[in-house]
N, C-alpha and C positions, 0 to 999 in steps of 0.2 A: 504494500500500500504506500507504502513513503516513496517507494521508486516511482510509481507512480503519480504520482502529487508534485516532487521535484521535476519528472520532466514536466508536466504542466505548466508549471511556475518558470520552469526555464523556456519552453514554447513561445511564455504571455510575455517575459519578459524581452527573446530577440525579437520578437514581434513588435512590442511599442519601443525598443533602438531602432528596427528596422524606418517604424516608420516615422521617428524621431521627434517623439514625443517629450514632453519637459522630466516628465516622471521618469526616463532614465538618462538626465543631464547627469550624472554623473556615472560614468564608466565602469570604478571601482567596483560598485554596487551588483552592476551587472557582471562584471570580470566573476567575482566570487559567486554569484548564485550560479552559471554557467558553470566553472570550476568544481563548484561542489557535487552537482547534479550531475556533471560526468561522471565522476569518480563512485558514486551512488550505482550508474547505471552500468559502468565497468565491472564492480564488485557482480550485480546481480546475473550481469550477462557469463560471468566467469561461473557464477556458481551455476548458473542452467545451462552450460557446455555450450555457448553461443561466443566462441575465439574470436571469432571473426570481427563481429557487433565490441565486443573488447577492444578490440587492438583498433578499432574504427576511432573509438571514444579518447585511447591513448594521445594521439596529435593534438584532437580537439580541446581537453583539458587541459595539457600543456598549455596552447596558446592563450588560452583569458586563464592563467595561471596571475593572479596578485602576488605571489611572493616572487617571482622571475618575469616581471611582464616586459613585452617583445613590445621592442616601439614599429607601430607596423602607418603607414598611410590610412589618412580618411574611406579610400578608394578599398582598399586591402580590409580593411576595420569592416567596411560594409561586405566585401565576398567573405569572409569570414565569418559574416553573421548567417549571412543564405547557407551558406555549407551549417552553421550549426544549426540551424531553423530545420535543414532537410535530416540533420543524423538527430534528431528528439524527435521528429515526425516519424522515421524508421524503427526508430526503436519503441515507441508505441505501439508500431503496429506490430515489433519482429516480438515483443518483452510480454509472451500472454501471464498475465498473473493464473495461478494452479489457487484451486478454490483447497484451502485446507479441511480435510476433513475433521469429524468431531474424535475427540480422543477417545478410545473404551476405556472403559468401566473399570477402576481399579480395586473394585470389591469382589465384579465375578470375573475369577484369573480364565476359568474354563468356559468360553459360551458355550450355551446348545446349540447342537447342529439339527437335533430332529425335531418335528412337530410336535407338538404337545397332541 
């Protein structure tokens, strides 16, 4: 569930940079929500055996990286965003949440198998 909510948060937020709205005049802001939700969606992709969707996320996280940030062009800043717009849109769709089932029963160790 929080994978899911972080990419959303991260979706809404290249979304209003893309379309350069006041709410993310500051970069920083967005660098780290980006940053974080990669790294969110890396861990999940690794543990559901999806490498690939991984190592997608690896470049992207790096670059809106706040503790190592890459001074890149206005021009660069905006393909940067479309590319990460299109890999949280992917992973939506590639990242299906598994519905957990309910736990059994730690009083009866043996269920029955037959009809009553």
């Amino acid at each position: 569930m929080l994978t899911k909510i972080m990419m959303w948060v991260s979706i809404a937020m290249v979304l209003l940079a893309l379309l350069e709205l006041p709410v993310t005049s500051e970069p920083l802001l967005l660098e780290i929500v980006v940053c974080a939700s990669g790294l969110v969606v890396m861990c999940r992709a690794v543990r559901s055996g999806q490498y690939l969707l991984a190592t997608g996320f690896l470049p992207l996280s790096l670059a809106f990286s706040p503790i190592s940030p890459i001074a890149i062009s206005g021009w660069a800043f905006l393909w940067l965003n479309w590319i990460g717009l299109a890999a949280f849109l992917v992973a939506v769709i590639a990242l299906k949440t598994d519905r957990v089932l309910s736990m059994p029963s730690i009083t009866n160790r043996t269920p029955r198998r037959e009809s009553l």
